[in-house]
PDB file of N, CA, C and O in Angstrom:
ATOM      1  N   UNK A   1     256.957  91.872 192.779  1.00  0.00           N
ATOM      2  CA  UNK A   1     256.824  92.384 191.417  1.00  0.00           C
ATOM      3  C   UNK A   1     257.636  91.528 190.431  1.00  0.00           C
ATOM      4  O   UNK A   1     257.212  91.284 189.302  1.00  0.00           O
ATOM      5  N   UNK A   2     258.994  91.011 190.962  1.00  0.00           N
ATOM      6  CA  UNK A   2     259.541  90.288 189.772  1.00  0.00           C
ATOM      7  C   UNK A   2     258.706  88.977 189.334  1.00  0.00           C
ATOM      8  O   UNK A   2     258.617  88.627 188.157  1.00  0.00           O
ATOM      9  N   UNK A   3     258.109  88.298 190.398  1.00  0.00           N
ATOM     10  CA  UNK A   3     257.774  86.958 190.040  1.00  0.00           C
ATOM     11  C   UNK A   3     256.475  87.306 189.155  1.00  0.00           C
ATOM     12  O   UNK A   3     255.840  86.359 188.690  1.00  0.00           O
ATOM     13  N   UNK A   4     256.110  88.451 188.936  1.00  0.00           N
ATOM     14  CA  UNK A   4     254.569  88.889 187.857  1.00  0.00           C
ATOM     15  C   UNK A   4     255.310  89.225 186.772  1.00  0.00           C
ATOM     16  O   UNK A   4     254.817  89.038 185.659  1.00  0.00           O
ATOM     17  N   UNK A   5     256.548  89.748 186.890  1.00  0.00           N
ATOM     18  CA  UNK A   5     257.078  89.710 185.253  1.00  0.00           C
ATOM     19  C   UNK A   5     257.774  88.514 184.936  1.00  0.00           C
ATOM     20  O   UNK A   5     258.424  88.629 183.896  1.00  0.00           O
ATOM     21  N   UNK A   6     257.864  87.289 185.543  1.00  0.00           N
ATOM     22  CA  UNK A   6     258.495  85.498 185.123  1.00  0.00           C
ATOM     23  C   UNK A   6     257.191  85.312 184.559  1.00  0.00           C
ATOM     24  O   UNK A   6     257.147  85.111 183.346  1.00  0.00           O
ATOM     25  N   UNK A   7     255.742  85.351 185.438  1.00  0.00           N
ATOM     26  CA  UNK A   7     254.941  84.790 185.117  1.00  0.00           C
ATOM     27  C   UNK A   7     254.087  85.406 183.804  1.00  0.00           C
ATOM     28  O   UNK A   7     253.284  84.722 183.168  1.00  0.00           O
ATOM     29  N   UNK A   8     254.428  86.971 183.471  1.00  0.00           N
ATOM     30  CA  UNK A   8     254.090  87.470 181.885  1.00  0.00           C
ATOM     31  C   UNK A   8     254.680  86.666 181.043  1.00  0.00           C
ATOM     32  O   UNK A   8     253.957  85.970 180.330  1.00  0.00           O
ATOM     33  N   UNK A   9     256.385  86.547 180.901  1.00  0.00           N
ATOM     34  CA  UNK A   9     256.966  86.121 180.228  1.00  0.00           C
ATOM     35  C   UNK A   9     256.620  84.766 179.719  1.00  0.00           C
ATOM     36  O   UNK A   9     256.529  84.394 178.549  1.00  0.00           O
ATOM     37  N   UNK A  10     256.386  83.881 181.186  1.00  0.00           N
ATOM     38  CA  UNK A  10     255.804  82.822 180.711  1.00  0.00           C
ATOM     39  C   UNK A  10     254.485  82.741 179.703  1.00  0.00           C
ATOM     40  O   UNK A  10     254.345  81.874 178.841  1.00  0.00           O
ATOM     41  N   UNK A  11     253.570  83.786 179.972  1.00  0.00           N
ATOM     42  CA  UNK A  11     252.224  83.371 179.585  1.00  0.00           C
ATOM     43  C   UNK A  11     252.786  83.990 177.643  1.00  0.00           C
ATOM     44  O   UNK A  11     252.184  83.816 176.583  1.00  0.00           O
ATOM     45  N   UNK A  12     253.838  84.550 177.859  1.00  0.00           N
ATOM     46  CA  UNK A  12     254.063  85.162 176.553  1.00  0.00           C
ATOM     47  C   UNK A  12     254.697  83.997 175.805  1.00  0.00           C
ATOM     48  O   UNK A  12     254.931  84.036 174.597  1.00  0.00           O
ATOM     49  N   UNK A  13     254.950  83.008 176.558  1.00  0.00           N
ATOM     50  CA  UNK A  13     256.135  81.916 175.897  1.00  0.00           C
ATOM     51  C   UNK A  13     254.818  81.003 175.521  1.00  0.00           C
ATOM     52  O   UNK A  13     254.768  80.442 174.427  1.00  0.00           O
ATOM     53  N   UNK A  14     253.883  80.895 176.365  1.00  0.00           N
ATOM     54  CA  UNK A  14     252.995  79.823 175.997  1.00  0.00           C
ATOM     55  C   UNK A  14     251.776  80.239 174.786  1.00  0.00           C
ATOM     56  O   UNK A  14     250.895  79.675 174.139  1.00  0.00           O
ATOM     57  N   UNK A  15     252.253  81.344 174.926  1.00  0.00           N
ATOM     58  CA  UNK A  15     250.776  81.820 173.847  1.00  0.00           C
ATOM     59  C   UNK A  15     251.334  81.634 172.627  1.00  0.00           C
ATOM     60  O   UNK A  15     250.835  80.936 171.744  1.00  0.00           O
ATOM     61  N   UNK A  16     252.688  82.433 172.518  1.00  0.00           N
ATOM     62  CA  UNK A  16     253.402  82.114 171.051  1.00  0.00           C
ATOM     63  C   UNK A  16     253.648  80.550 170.501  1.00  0.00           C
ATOM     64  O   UNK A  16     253.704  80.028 169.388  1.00  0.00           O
ATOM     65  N   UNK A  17     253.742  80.181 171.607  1.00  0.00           N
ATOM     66  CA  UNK A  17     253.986  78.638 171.351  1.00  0.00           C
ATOM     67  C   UNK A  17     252.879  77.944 171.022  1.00  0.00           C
ATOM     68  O   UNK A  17     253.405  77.086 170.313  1.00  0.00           O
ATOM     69  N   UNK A  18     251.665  77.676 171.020  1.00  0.00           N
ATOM     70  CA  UNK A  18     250.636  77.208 171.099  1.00  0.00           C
ATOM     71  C   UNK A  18     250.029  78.493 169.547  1.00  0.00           C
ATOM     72  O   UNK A  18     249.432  78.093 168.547  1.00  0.00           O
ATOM     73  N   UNK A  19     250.362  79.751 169.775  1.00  0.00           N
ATOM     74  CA  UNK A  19     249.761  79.673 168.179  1.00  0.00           C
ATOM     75  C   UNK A  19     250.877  79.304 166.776  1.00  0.00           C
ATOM     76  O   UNK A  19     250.585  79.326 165.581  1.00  0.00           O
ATOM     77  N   UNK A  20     252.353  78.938 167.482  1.00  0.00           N
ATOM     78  CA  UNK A  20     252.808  77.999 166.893  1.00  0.00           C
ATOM     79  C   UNK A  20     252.313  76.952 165.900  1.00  0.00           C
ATOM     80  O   UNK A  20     252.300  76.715 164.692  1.00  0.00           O
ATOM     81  N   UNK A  21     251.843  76.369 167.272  1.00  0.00           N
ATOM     82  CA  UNK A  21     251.532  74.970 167.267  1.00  0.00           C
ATOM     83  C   UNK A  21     249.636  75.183 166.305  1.00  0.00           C
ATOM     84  O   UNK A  21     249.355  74.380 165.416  1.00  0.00           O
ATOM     85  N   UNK A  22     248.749  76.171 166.649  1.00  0.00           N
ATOM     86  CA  UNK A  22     247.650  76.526 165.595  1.00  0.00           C
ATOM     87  C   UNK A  22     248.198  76.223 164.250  1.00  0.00           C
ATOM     88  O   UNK A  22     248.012  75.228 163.549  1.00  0.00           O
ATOM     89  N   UNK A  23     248.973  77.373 164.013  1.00  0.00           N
ATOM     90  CA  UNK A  23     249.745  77.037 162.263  1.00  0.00           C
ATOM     91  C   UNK A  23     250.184  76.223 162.165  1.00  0.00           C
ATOM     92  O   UNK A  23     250.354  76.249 160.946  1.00  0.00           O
ATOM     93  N   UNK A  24     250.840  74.818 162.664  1.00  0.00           N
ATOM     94  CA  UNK A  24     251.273  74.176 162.439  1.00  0.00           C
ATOM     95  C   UNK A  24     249.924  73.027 161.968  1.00  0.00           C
ATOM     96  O   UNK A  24     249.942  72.149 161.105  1.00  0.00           O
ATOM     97  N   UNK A  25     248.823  73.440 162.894  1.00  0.00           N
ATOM     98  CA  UNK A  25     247.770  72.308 162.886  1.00  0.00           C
ATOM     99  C   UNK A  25     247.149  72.834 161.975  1.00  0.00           C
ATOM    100  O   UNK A  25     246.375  72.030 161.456  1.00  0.00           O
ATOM    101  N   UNK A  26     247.118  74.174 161.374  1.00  0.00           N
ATOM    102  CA  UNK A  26     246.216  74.994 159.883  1.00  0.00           C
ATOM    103  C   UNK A  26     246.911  74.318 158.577  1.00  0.00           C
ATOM    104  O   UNK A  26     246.292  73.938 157.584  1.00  0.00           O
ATOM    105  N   UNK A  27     248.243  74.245 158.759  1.00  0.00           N
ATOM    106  CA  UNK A  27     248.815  73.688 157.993  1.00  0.00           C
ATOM    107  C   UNK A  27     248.818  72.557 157.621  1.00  0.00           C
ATOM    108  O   UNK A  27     248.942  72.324 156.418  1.00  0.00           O
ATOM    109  N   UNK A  28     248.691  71.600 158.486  1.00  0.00           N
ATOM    110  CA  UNK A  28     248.718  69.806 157.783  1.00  0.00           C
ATOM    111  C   UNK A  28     247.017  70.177 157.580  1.00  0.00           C
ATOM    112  O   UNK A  28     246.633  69.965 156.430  1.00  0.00           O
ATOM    113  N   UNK A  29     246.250  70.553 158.270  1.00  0.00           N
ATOM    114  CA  UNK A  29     244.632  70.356 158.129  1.00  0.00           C
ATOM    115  C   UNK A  29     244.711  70.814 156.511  1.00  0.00           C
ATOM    116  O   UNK A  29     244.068  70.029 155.814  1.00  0.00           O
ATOM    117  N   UNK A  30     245.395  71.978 155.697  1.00  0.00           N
ATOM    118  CA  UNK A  30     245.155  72.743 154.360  1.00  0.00           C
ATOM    119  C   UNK A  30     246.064  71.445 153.552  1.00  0.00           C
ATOM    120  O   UNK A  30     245.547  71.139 152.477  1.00  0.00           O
ATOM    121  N   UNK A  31     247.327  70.647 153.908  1.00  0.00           N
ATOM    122  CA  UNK A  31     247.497  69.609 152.978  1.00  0.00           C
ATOM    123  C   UNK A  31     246.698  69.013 152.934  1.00  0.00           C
ATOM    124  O   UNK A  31     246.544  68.520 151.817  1.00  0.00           O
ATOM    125  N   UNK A  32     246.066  68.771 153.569  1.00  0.00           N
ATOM    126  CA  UNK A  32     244.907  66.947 153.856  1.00  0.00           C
ATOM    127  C   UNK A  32     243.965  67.497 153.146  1.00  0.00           C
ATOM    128  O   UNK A  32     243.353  66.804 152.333  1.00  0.00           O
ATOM    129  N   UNK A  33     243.717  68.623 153.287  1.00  0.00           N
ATOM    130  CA  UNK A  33     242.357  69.045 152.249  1.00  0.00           C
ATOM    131  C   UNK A  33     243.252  69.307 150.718  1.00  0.00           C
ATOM    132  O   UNK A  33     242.621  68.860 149.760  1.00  0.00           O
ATOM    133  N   UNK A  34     243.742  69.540 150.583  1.00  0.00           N
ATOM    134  CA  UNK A  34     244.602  69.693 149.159  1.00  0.00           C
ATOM    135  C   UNK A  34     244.911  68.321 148.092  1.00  0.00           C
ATOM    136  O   UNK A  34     244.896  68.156 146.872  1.00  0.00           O
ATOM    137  N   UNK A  35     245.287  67.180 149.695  1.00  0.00           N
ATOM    138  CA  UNK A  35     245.522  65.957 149.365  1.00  0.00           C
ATOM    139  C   UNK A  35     243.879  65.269 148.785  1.00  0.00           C
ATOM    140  O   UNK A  35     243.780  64.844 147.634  1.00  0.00           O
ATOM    141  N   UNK A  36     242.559  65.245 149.862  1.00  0.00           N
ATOM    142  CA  UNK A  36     241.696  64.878 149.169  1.00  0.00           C
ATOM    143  C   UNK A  36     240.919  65.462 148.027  1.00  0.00           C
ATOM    144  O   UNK A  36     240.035  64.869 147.409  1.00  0.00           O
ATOM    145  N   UNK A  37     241.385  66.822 147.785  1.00  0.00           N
ATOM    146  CA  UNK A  37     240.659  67.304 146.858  1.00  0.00           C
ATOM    147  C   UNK A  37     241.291  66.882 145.371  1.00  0.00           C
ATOM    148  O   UNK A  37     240.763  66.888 144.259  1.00  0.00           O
ATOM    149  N   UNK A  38     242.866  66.449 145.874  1.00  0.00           N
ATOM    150  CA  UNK A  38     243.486  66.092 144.438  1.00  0.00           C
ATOM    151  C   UNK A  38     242.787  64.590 143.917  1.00  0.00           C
ATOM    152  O   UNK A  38     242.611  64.085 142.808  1.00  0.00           O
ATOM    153  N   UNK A  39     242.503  64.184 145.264  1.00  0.00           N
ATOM    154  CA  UNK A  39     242.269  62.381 145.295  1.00  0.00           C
ATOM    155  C   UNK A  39     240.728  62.664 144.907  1.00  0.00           C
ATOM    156  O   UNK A  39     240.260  61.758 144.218  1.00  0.00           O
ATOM    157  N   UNK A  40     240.163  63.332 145.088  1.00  0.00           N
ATOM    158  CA  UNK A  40     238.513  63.458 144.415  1.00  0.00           C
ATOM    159  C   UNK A  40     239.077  63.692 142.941  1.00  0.00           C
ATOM    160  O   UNK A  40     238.666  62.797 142.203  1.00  0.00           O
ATOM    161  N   UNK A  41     239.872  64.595 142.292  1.00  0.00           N
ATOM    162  CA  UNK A  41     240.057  64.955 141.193  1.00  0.00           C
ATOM    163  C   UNK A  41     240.288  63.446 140.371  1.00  0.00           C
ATOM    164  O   UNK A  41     239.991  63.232 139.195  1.00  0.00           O
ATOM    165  N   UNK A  42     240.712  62.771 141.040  1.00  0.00           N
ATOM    166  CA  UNK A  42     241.482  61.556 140.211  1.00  0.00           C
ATOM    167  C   UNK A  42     240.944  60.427 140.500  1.00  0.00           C
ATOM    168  O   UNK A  42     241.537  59.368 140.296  1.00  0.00           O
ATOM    169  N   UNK A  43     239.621  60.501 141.070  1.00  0.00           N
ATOM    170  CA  UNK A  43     239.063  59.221 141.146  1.00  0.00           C
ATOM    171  C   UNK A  43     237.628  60.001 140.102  1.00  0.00           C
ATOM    172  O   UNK A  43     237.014  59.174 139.428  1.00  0.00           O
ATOM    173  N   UNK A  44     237.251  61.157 140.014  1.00  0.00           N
ATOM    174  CA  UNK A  44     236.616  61.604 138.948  1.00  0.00           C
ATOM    175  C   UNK A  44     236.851  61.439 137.392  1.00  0.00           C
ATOM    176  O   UNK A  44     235.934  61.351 136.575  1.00  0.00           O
ATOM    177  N   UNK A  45     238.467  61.403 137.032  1.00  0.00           N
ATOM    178  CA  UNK A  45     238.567  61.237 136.020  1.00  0.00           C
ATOM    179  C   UNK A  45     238.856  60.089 135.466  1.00  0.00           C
ATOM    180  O   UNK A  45     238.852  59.664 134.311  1.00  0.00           O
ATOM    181  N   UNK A  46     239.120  59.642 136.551  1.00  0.00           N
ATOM    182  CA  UNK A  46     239.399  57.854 136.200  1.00  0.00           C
ATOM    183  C   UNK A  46     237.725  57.021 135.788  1.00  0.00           C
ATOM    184  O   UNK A  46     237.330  56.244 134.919  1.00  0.00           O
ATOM    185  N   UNK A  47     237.158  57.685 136.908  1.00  0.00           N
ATOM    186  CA  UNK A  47     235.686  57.295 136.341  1.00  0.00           C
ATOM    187  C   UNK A  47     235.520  57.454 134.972  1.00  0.00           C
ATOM    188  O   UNK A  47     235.276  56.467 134.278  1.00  0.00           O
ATOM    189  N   UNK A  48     235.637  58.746 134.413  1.00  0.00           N
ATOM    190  CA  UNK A  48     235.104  59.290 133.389  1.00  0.00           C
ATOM    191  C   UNK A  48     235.595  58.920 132.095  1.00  0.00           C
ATOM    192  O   UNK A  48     235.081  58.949 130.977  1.00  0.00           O
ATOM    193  N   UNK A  49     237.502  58.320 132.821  1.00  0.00           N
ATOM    194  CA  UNK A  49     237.688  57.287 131.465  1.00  0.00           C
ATOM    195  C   UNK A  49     236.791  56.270 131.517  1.00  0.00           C
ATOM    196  O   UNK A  49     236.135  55.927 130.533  1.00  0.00           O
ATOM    197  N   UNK A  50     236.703  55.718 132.674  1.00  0.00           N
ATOM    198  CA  UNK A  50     235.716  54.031 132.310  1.00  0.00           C
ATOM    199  C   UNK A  50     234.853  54.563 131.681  1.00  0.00           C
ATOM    200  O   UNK A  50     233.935  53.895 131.204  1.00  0.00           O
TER     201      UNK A  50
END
């Protein structure tokens, strides 16, 4: 019985960790889209001066 509660704990360490690691990957994915949407913004208006 103990080694089924190491191996919960574990699966509890890896799940938190890994949706960690989700938000961490939601997160740069929402800059990069933030980043090209600013970089569309500014290659639009640069056009629109020429």
């Amino acid at each position: 019985m103990g080694y089924v509660k190491v191996d919960s704990v574990k699966d509890i360490a890896t799940t938190t960790t890994s949706r960690a690691e989700v938000i961490k990957q939601a997160k740069t994915l929402k800059i990069q889209k933030l980043r090209d949407s600013v970089k569309d913004i500014a290659t639009t208006t640069t056009s629109r001066a020429e």
